[in-house]
C-alpha positions as CSV (number, residue, x, y, z in Angstrom):
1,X,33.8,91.4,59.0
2,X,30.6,93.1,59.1
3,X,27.1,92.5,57.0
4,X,27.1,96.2,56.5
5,X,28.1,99.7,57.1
6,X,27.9,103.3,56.3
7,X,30.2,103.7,53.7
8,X,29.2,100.4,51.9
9,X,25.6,101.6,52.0
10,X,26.9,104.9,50.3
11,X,29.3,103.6,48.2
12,X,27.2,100.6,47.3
13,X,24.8,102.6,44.0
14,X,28.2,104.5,42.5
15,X,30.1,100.6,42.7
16,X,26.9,99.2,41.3
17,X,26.7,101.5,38.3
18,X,30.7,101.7,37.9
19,X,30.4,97.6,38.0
20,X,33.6,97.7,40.5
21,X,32.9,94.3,41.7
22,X,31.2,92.9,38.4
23,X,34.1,90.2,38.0
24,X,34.4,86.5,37.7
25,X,36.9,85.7,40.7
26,X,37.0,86.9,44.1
27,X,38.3,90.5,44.4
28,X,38.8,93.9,47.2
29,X,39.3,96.9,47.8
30,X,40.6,99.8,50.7
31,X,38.5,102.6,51.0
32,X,40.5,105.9,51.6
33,X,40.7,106.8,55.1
34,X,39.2,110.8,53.8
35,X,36.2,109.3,51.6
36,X,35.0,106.6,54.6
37,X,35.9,109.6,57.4
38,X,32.9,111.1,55.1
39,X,30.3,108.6,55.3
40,X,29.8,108.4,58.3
41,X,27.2,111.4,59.9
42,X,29.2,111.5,63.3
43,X,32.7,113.1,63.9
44,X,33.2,110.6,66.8
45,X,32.5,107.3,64.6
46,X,35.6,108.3,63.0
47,X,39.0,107.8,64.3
48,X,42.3,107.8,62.2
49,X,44.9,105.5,61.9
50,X,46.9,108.0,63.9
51,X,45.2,107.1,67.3
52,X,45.1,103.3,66.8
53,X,48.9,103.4,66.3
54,X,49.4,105.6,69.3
55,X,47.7,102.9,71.3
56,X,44.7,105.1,71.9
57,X,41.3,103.2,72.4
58,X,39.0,104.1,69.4
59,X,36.1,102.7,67.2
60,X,38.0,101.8,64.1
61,X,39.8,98.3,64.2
62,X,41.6,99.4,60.7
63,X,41.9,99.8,57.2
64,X,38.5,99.3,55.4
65,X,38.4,97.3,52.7
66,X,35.2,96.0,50.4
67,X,35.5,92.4,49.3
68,X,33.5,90.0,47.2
69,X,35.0,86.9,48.2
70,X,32.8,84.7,45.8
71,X,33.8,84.0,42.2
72,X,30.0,84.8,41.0
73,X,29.5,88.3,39.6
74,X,26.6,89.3,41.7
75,X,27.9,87.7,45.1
76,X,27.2,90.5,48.0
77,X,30.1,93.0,48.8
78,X,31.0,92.9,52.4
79,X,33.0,95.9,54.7
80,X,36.4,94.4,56.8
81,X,38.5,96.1,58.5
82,X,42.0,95.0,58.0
83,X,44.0,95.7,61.0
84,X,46.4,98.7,61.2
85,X,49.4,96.5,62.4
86,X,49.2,94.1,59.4
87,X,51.7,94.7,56.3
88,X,50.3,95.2,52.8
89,X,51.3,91.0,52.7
90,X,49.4,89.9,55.3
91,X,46.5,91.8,54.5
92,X,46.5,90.2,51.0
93,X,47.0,87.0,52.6
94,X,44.3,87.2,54.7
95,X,41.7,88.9,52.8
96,X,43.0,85.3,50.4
97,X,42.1,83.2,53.0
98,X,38.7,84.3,53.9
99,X,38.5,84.4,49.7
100,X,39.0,80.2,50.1
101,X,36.8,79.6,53.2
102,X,33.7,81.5,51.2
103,X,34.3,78.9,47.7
104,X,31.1,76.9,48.3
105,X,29.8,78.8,51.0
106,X,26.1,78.0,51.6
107,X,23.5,79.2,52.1
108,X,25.0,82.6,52.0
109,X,26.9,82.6,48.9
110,X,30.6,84.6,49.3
111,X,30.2,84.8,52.9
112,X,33.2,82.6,54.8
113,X,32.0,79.3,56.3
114,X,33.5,79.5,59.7
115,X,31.4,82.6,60.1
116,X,28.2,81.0,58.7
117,X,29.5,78.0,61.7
118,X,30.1,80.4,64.2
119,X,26.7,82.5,63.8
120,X,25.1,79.2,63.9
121,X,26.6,78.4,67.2
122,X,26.0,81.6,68.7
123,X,22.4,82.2,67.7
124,X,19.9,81.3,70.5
125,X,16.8,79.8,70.0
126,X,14.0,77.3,71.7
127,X,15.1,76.2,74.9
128,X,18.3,78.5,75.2
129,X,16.4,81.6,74.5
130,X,13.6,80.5,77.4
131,X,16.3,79.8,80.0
132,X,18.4,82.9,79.2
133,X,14.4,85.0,79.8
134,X,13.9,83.4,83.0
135,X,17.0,83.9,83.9
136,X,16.2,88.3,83.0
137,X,12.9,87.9,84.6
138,X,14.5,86.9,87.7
139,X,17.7,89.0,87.7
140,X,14.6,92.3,87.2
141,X,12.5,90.7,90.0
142,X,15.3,89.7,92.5
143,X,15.7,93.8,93.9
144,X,12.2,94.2,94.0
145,X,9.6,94.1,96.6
146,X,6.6,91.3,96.4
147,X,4.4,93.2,95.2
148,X,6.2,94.8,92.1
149,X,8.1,91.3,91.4
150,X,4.7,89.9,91.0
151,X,3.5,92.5,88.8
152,X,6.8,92.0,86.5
153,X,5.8,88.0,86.1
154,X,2.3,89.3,84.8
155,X,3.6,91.2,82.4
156,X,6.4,88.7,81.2
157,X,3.5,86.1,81.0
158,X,1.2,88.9,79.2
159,X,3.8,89.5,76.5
160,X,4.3,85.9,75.9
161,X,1.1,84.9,75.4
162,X,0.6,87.9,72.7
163,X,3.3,86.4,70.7
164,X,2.1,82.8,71.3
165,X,-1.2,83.4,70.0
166,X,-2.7,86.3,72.5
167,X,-3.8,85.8,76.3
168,X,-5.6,82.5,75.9
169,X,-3.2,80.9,73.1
């Protein structure tokens, strides 16, 4: 599941005006393989379903479908690729499940809740984001001679004091 694409982003003012997705209950759709080929502006974004069931490596997961997994009528549209392996079944089971865990959903209305959890969980902030800089800074200074290492902590300390507040904040 993404929080956007290409073809949503083209599709998204013909659904609007169409009200495709205007409805009271949770509801998708697949996008044609030809019409989401031609959203996107590069010929190597696209690859069919062809390669993926050869076992080829290639950007596409699957099948893309547009859901609204929300019962309210303005709840966001979202892209997800359904994968090529999974029967028409599956796919409708699936697409019913993430349909279930978004009922309630909060504070992003229509979006799953074990996503919202898992974006929680993986977001990094405060002291995580500090040790995971240091731990940059002194991967970039480790190769480095004295002289340039040193020069590398001034700027890391110059750039965090700008955002602090500037150079004496």
């Amino acid at each position: 599941m993404a929080k956007t694409s290409a073809v949503l982003s083209k599709l998204g003012v013909a659904m609007s005006l169409q009200g495709t997705f205007e409805r009271s209950f949770p509801c998708w759709v697949e996008v044609p393989e030809e019409l989401e080929a031609r959203c996107y502006s590069n010929d190597w974004k696209w690859m069919d379903a062809k390669a993926a069931a050869a076992g080829e490596h290639t950007e596409c997961f699957g099948r893309m479908h547009l859901v609204k997994l929300a019962a309210s009528a303005d709840a966001p549209v979202l892209p997800v690729d359904v994968p090529y392996w999974m029967d028409c079944g599956e796919a409708v089971e699936t697409l019913g499940r993430l349909a279930h865990d978004a009922e309630g959903s909060f504070p992003v209305v229509g979006y799953p809740a074990a996503l919202q959890a898992a974006h929680e969980q993986a977001e990094l902030t405060g002291m995580e984001m500090s040790v995971s800089g240091d731990l940059m800074v002194d991967a970039l200074r480790g190769p480095l001679a004295d002289d340039e290492a040193e020069r590398v902590t001034r700027l890391v300390h110059l750039g965090r004091a700008l955002i602090v507040g500037g150079p004496s904040g």
